[in-house]
C-alpha positions in Angstrom: 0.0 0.0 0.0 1.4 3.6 -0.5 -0.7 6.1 1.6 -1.9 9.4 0.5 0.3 10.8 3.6 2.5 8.9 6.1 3.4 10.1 9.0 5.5 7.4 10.7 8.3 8.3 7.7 8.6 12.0 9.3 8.5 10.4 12.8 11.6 8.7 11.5 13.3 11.6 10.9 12.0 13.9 13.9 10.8 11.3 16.4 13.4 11.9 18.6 13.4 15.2 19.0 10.2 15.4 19.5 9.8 13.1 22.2 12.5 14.8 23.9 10.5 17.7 23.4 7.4 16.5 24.8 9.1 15.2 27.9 10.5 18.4 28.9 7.0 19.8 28.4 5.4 17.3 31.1 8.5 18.1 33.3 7.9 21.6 33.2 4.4 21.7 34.6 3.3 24.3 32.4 0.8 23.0 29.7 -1.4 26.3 28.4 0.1 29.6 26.7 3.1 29.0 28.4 7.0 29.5 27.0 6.9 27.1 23.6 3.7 28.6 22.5 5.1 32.2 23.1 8.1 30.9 21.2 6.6 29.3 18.7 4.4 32.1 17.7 7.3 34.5 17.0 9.1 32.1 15.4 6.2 31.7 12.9 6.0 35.4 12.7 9.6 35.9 11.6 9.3 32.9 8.9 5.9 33.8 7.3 6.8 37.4 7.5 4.4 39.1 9.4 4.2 41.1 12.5 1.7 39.0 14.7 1.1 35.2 14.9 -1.4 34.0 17.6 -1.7 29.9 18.4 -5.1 28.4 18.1 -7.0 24.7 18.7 -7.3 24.7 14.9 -7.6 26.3 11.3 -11.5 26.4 11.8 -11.3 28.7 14.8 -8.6 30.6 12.9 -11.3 31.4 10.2 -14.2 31.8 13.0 -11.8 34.1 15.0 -10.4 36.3 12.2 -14.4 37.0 11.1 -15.1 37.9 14.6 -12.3 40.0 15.1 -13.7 41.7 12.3 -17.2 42.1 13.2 -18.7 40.4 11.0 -22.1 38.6 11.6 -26.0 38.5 10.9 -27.0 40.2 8.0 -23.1 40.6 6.5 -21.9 38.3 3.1 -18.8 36.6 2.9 -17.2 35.9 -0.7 -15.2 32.5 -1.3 -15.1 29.4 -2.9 -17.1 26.0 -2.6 -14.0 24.2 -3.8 -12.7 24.1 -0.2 -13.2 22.3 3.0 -16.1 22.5 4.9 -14.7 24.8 7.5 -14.1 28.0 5.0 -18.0 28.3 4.7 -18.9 26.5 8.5 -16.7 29.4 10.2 -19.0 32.2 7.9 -22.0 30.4 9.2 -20.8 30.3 12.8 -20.7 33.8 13.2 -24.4 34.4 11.5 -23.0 35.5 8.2 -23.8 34.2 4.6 -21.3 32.3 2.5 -21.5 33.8 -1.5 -19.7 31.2 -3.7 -18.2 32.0 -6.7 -16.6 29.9 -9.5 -13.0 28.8 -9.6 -10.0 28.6 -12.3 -10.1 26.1 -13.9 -6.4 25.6 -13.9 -5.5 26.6 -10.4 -8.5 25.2 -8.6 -9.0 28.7 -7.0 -11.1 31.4 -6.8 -11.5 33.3 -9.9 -10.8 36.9 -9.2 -12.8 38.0 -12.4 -15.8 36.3 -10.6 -15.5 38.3 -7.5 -17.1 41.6 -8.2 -20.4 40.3 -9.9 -21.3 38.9 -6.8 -20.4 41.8 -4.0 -23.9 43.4 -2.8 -23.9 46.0 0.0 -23.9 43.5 2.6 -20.9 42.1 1.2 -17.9 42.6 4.3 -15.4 40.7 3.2 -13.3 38.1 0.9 -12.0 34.9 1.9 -9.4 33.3 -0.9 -8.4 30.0 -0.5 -4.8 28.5 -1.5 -6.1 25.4 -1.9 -3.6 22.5 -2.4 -0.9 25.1 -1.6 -1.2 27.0 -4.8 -1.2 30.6 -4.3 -4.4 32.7 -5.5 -3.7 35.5 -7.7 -3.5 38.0 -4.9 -2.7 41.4 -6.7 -6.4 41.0 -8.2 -8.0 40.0 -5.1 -6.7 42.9 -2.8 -7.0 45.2 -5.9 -10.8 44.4 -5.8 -10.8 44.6 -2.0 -9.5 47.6 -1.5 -11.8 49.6 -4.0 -14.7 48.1 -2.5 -13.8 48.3 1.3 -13.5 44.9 2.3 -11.7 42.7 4.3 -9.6 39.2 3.2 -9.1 36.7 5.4 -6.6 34.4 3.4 -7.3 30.3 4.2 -3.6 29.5 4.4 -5.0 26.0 5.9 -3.0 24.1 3.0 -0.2 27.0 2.3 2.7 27.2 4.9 5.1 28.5 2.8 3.8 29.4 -0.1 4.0 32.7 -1.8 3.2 34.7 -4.0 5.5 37.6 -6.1 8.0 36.6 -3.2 6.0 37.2 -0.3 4.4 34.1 1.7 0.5 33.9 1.2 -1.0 35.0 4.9 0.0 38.0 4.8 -1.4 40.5 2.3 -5.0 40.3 4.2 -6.3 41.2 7.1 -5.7 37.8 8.8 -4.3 34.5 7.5 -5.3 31.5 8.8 -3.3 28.4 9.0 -4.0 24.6 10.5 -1.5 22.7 11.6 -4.0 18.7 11.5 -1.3 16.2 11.4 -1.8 15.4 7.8 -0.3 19.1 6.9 2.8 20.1 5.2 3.7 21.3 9.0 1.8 19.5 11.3 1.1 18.9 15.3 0.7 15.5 16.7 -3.0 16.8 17.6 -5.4 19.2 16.4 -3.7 23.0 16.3 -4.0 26.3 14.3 -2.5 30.1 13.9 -3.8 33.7 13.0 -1.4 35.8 11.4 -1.9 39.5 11.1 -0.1 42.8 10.6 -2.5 45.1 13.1 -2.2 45.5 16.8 -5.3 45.7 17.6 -6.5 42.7 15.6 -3.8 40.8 17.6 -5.1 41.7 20.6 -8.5 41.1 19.6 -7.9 37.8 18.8 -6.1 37.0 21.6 -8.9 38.2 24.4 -11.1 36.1 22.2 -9.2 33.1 22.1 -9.3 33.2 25.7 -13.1 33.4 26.7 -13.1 37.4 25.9 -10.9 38.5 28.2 -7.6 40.0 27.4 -6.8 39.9 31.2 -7.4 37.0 33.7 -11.4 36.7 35.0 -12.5 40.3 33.4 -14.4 39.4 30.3 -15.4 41.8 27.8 -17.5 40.1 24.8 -18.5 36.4 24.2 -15.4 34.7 23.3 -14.5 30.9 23.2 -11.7 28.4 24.6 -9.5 28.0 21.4 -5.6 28.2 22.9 -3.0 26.0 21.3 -1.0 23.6 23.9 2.7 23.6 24.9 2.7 20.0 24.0 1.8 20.7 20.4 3.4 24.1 20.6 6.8 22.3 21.4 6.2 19.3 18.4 5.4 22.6 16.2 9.1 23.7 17.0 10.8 21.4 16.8 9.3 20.6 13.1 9.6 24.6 12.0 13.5 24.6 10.7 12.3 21.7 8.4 9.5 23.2 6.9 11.5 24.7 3.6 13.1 21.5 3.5 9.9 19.7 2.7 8.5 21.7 0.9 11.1 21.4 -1.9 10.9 17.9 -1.4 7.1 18.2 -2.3 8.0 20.0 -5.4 10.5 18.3 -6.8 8.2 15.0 -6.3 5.8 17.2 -7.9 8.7 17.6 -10.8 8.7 13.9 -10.7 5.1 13.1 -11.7 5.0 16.3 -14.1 7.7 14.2 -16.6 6.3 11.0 -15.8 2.9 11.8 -16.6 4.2 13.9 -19.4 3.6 11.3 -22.5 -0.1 10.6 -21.4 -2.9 13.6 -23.0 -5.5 12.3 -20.8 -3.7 13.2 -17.5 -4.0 17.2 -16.7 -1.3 17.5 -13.9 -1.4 20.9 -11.6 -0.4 24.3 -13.0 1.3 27.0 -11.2 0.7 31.1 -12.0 3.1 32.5 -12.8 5.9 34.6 -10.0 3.9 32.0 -7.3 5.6 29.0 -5.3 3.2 26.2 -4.7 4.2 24.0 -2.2 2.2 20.9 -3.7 0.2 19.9 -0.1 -1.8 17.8 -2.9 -0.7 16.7 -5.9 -4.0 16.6 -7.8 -4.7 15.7 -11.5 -7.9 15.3 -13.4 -8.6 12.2 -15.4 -11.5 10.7 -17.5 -13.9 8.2 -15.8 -12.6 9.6 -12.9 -15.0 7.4 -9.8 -14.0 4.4 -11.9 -10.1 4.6 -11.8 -10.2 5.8 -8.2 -12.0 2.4 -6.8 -9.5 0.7 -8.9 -5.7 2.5 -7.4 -7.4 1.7 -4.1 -7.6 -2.0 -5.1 -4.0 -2.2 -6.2 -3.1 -0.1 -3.1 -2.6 3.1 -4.2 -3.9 5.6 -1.6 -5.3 7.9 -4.0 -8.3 10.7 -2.5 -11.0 12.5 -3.7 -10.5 16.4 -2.1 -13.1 17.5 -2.5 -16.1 15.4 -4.7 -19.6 17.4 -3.2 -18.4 21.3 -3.9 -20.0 23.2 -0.5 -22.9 25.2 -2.4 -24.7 21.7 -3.1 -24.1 20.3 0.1 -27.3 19.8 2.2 -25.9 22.3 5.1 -25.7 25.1 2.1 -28.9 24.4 0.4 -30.5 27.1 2.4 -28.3 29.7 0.2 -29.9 28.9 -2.9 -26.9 28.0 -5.0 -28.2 25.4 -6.7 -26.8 22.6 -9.6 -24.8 24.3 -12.6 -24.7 27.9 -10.1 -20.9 27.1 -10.6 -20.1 24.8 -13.6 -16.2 24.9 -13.3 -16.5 24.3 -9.5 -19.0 21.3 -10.3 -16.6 19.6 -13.2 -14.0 19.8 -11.4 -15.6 17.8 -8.7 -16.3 15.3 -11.1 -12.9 15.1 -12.9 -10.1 15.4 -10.1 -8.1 13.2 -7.8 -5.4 13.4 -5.5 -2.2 11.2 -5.5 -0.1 10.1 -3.0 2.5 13.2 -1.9 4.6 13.5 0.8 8.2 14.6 1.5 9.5 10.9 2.0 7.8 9.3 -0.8 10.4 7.5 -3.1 10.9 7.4 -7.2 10.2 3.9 -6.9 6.8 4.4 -5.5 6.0 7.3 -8.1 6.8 5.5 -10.9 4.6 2.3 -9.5 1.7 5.3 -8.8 1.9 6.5 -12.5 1.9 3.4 -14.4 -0.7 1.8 -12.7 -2.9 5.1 -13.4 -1.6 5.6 -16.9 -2.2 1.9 -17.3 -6.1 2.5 -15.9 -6.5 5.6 -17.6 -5.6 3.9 -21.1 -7.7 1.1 -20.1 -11.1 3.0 -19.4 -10.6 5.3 -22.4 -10.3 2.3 -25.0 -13.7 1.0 -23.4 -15.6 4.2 -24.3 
């Protein structure tokens, strides 16, 4: 079998250390907001680039914290994608808001900026872009529409440490980023964790009275706020994973480089594309193929660990159907659905198994096409 992910191969390499780490943790007696997560939080700052970073429970209340730091709530619209996650439109509906979905490129998988403005009313607040599968969104356009129609951008990092855009790392050309760190990501905690990332003072400290049951100082609480604090235990992993980051994420892309020339001599394989001046840091590696359900039931049988991110886009799920965005209300966000799949991809993931992924696919692919 070769996983989608696997984790023991980067225990391999960090395992040690991070025991180590965890131990001192438990010896310390300190377990909430205490000296790793204080740490951790400016070393994040100094290697996404911004001014503020603030340690959450996970990238959904990184999402539902940025939009209440923000004000934003009943009656106010929210523009982003349904080619996402669940949590990108869950967060807008925690906080009484209304997701607006809007189509995607069809190359990038990512909200199409030339789709944005049709759909801004005067209850639209705000923009969420996501960088979904770690490819940078076309910023420039998105801030540009942003800031001539006075509205905020929370930027869903949740796939995207380390990617940039024009040379500086996505989560910081909006008002927030947000950023999960669920074992599976390219940085991950041995648990459930998050961050906020923000340039403003006072959106730091807003965040970080929220985070905390509303109260920026102990027992006085000054608004509704919730329990959402990243551990020291996951805090410590976190750092002790950090200096690596850069180091797997070229690994990602040159196994991304890998399956580019391998899938290079087969036309019915459409491998990722990158915009231009962006670095994608490949958190999927996602094609689209023919007969797509077909070929994925049969990598599964000969142990490929291929998945299906995401195959019911959020406007026509039954928790959405409320909004009114019905069938063909987004028909490149709807193929899509239909046509991609993600491979295997992983830092530690050999040739061997790359060229075992791609023949058995080209092998499938070749197969269903001459039965049409």
């Amino acid at each position: 079998m070769i996983p989608i992910f696997d984790s023991k191969r980067q225990y391999a390499q960090i395992g040690e250390a991070a025991e180590k780490a965890v131990c001192e943790v438990m010896r310390s007696g300190s377990y909430i907001l205490g000296a790793n997560t204080k740490a951790l939080e400016q070393e994040l700052a100094d290697y996404i680039g911004c001014k503020y970073t603030i340690g959450l429970n996970s990238g959904t209340d990184a999402l539902h914290l940025a939009l209440r730091a923000l004000d934003i709530g009943a009656g106010d619209e929210v523009i982003t994608t349904a080619f996402t996650f669940v949590a990108t439109a869950e967060a807008i509906g925690i906080v009484g808001a209304k997701p607006v979905f809007v189509d995607i490129d069809a190359d990038t998988f990512n909200i199409d900026p030339a789709k944005i403005e049709a759909a801004i009313t005067p209850n639209t607040k705000a923009i969420i872009p996501v960088h979904l599968y770690g490819q940078p969104c076309d910023m420039d356009r998105i801030m540009d529409i942003a800031k001539r129609h006075n509205l905020h951008v929370i930027e869903d990092c949740c796939q995207a440490i380390g990617s940039s855009y024009k040379g500086q790392k996505v989560g910081t050309f909006g008002d927030f980023g947000c950023y999960s760190f669920y074992p599976t990501k390219n940085l991950g905690t041995m648990g459930d964790g998050g961050l906020l990332t923000t340039n403003s003072e006072s959106l730091k400290d807003r965040v970080i009275a929220l985070r905390n049951h509303g109260g920026a100082v102990r027992y006085h609480h000054d608004e509704i706020g919730v329990n959402s604090r990243l551990d020291e235990i996951q805090s410590a992993i976190l750092r002790v994973k950090l200096p690596y980051i850069d180091e797997w994420n070229t690994k990602r892309r040159e196994r991304a480089s890998i399956y580019n020339e391998l899938f290079a001599g087969c036309e019915d394989i459409i491998t990722p594309k990158e915009l231009d001046n962006t670095y994608c840091v490949y958190h999927q590696y996602t094609v689209k193929v023919p007969n797509r359900d077909e070929i994925f039931d049969k990598l599964h049988d000969a142990g490929i660990g291929a998945m299906l991110y995401y195959p019911i886009p959020l406007h026509l799920q039954k928790v959405n159907a409320h909004l009114g965005q019905g069938k063909g209300s987004l028909p490149i966000t709807e193929k899509n659905t239909e046509i991609v799949m993600s491979l295997p991809m992983f830092p530690e993931l050999t040739r061997e198994e790359q060229e075992t992924i791609a023949s058995t696919l080209i092998k499938f692919v070749e197969e269903s096409k001459a039965l049409v």
